[in-house]
TORGU-251520 format. One record per residue (C-alpha): x, y, z. Coordinates in steps of 0.02 Angstrom, whole numbers, plus 50000, padded with zeros to 5 digits. Layout:
# residues N
XYZ/...
END
This chain:
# residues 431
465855420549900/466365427150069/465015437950098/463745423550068/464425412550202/464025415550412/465485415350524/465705404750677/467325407750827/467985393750904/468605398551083/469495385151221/468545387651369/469815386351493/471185397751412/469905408851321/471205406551170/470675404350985/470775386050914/471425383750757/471305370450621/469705362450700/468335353950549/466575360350556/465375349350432/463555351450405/462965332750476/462265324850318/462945335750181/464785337950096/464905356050172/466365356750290/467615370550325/469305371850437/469525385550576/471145399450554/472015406450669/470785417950741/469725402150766/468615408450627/467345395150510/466615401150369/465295390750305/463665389150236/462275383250355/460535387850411/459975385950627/459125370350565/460605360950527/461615350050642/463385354950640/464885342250682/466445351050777/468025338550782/469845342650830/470965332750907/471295341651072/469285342651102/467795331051116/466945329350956/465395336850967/463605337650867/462845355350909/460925361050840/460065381050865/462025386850802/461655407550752/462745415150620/464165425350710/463945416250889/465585412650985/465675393051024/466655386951196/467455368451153/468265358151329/469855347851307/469865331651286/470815319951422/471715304251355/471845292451524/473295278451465/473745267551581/475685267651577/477075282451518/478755281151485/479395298051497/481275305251427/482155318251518/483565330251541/485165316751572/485925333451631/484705335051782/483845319451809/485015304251753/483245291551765/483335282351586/481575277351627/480085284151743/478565272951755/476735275251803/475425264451844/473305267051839/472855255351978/470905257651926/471435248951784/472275232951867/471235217751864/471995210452037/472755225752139/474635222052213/474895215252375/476365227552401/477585238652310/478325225852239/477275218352135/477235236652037/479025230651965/477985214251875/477435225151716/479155234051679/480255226751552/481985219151616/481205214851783/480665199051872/480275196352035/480805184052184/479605178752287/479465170452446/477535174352462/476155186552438/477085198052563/478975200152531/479365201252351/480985206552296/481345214752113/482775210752023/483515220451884/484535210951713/484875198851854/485575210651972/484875208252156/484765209652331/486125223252388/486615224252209/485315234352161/485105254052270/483425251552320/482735271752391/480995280952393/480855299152385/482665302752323/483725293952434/482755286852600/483355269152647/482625256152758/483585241452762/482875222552796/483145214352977/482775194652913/484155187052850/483015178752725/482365194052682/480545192852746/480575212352779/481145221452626/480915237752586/479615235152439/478515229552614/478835247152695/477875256552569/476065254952508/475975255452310/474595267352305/475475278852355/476965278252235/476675290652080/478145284351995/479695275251969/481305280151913/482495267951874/484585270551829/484945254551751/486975250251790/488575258751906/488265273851815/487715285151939/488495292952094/487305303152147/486345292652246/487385280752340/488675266152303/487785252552201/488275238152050/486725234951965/485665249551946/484685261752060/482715261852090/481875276552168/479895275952212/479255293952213/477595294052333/476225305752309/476575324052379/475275334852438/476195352852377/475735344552193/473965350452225/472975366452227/471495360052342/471375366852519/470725350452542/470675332452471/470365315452513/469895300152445/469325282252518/469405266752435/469175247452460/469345231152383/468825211852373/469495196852308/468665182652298/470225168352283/470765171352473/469515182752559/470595195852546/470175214552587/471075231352553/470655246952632/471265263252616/471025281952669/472165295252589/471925318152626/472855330852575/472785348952574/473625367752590/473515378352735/474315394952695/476105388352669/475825374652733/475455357952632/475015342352719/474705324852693/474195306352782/473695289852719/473085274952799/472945255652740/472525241752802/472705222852706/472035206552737/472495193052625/472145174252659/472825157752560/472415156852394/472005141852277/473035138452154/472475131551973/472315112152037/471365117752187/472715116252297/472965131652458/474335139152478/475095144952611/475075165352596/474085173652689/474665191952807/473835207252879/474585222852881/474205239852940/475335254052884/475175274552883/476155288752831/476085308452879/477075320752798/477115339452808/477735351952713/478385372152728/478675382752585/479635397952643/479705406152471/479575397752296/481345393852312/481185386952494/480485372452556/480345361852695/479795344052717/479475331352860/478565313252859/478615298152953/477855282052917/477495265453013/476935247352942/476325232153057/476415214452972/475825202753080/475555182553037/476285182152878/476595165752782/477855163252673/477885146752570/479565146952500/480445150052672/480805138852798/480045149852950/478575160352934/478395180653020/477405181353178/477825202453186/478405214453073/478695232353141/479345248753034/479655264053074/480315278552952/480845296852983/481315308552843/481865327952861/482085333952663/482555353852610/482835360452450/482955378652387/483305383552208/484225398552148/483595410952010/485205418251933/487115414551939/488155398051922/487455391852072/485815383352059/485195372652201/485625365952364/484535350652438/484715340852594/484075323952667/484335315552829/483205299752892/483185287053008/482385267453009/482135255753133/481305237453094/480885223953217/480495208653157/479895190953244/479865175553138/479555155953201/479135140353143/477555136853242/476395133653115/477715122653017/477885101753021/479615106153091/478945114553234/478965094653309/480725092153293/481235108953331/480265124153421/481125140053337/480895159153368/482045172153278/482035191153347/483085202053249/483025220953211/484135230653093/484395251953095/484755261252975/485095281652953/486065293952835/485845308752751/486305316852587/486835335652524/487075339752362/487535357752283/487065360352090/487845370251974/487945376551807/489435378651728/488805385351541/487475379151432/488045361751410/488975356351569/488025355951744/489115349851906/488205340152064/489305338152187/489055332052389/489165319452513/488185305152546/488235295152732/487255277652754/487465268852935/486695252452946/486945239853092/485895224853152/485905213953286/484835196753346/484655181053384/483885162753375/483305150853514/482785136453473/481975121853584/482525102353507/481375088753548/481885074853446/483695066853396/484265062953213/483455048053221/481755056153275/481545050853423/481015060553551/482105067453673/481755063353891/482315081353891/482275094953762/483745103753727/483945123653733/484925133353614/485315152453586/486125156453408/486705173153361/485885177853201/486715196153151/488165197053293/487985215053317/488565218753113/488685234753057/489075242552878/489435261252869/489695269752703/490265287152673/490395295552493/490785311252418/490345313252223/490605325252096/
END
């Protein structure tokens, strides 16, 4: 029976390996046959007859003209979905959940990074306006909650009412992923209560191009509000480098009953990062980023942000070891600084009281941590961790009426001290 049928070979075309168990059926008859492990089909068919290939790894395809003994070349198949949860080693990456997002997918794109925290179950956000949105975690928030990007680089807010936070600092195109450590369960990355969240932004050494780039832009209609962006990437002999630049423009937007409310901000913002790889074990990495907010509105505040200026600096190194109990080593210093102006000049207050707030807040640390293996089921991270923070500012304010609301013959100056020079340092060594 054998001899009677012709033979076809199934072949992937990228890794020139043999598929098995794909169908081949002869479109409009019962004749159908399964490939082995060679990728052979043995079936009955004639070069007239339309032959349907399915598996699931490839596209399903109809082919015609098909020649006894002639060596077909199938192309995976790519499923796009638009979220993963992924499950990892606890040993070497304590996340209990990583996150990704398709943005092509997203009907209204997010104003910052932290709307990206809207979608993920336990989370809700506060928010004061389209600009600074907070997350909070099972009802942890604020400075409850380790807030990092990139393993461990902190910028802290300079607003007491937290106009400024770090979700503002970084663009959420450019985050890849998030990790999240839900609870005090982890040392590894700083002191914290109610969990740990970690954006990981794109990196450049990911990609085999020499060079990449992509630009895109966006509309929305409720607000006139524009998004722009340029992002390239590429390799250079060891090298790997990488820059992105956005701008936003977001007006008020109408709410259901027609009403406008007050949210509207522009921001520009970029980020440059470069990368060395000594070896395969060796690497080397640099970036810096700045973000400009300028006339943001918040409605839920009482004082709206006239400037908001960021700057970040990150030095990372990490080299891996091939054989012995000792595994790793990696290493991160940075340093932030964030200016911000707020007033109430576009406010009703504004007539009782003329208000201007100018505060800035620093913040720099660094991290090393050694890994090692102790046999197959123990591993041991041990290190030090260092976080400085320290802000200073202050308030004047101009009164022009009394309680009663009248006005004043002469206006009354005041100068309030909004930080006091405060400073938190926090040193840690874990194991």
């Amino acid at each position: 029976m054998l001899q009677a049928q012709s033979k076809i070979s199934l072949v992937d075309e990228f890794s020139m390996e043999p598929i098995k168990d794909a169908t081949i059926q002869v479109k409009g008859s019962s004749k159908a046959a399964v490939s082995n492990k060679k990728g052979e089909v043995f079936i009955n068919f004639s070069e007239e007859d339309t032959l349907q290939i399915s598996h699931l790894k490839y596209r399903k395809q109809n082919m015609s003209n098909i020649k006894p003994g002639e060596v077909i070349y199938l192309k995976r198949f790519t499923f796009r979905i638009s979220e993963i949860l992924l499950l990892g080693n606890p040993q070497i990456d304590p996340a209990q959940s990583l996150v990704k997002t398709n943005f092509r997918e997203k009907v209204v794109q997010p104003k910052n990074a932290g709307e990206l925290f809207s979608d993920i179950n336990g989370f809700s956000l506060i928010k004061r306006g389209s600009y600074a949105m907070d997350p909070s975690m099972r009802a942890s928030q604020y400075e409850q909650i380790n807030i990092q990007f990139d393993g461990g680089t902190k910028a802290m807010h300079a607003c007491p009412s937290r106009m400024d936070p770090i979700t503002t600092l970084v663009n959420p195109e450019e985050v890849s992923r998030i990790e999240i450590i839900k609870g005090p369960f982890s040392v590894r990355y700083g002191n914290t209560s109610g969990g740990i969240i970690n954006m990981v932004t794109d990196n450049a050494v990911e990609t085999t191009d020499k060079f990449s780039g992509n630009i895109s832009s966006g509309y929305e209609s409720n607000g006139n509000s524009m998004v722009n962006m340029v992002q390239l990437e590429g390799h250079l002999n060891k090298w790997d480098l990488s820059g992105n630049f956005s701008q936003r423009d977001y007006g008020d937007y109408e709410d259901g009953d027609g009403r406008s409310i007050p949210s509207s901000f522009r921001s520009l913002g970029y980020n440059l990062e470069a990368g060395y790889s000594f070896n395969e074990n060796n690497r080397l990495k640099a970036g810096f980023r700045q973000s400009f907010g300028r006339d943001v509105k918040h409605a839920g505040l009482m004082m709206d942000t006239d400037e908001d200026n960021s700057s970040i600096f990150s030095l990372d190194y990490n080299y891996r070891a091939e054989a012995g109990k000792f595994k790793g080593l990696t290493a991160k210093v940075y340093y932030s600084f964030v200016d911000h102006i707020m007033d109430n000049y576009q406010r009703p207050s504004f007539n009782r009281i003329e208000a201007i707030s100018n505060v800035e807040a620093t913040t720099y640390g660094g991290k090393l941590e050694a890994e090692w293996k102790l046999n197959n089921k123990w591993r041991l991270f041990s290190g030090i961790d260092v976080t400085n923070l320290s802000r200073d500012g202050q308030r004047e304010r101009l009164v022009k009426m009394n309680m009663a609301g009248e006005p004043l013959a002469m206006p009354m100056e005041f100068q309030d001290k909004v930080w006091q020079d405060s400073y938190v340092n926090n040193y840690g060594v874990f194991a």
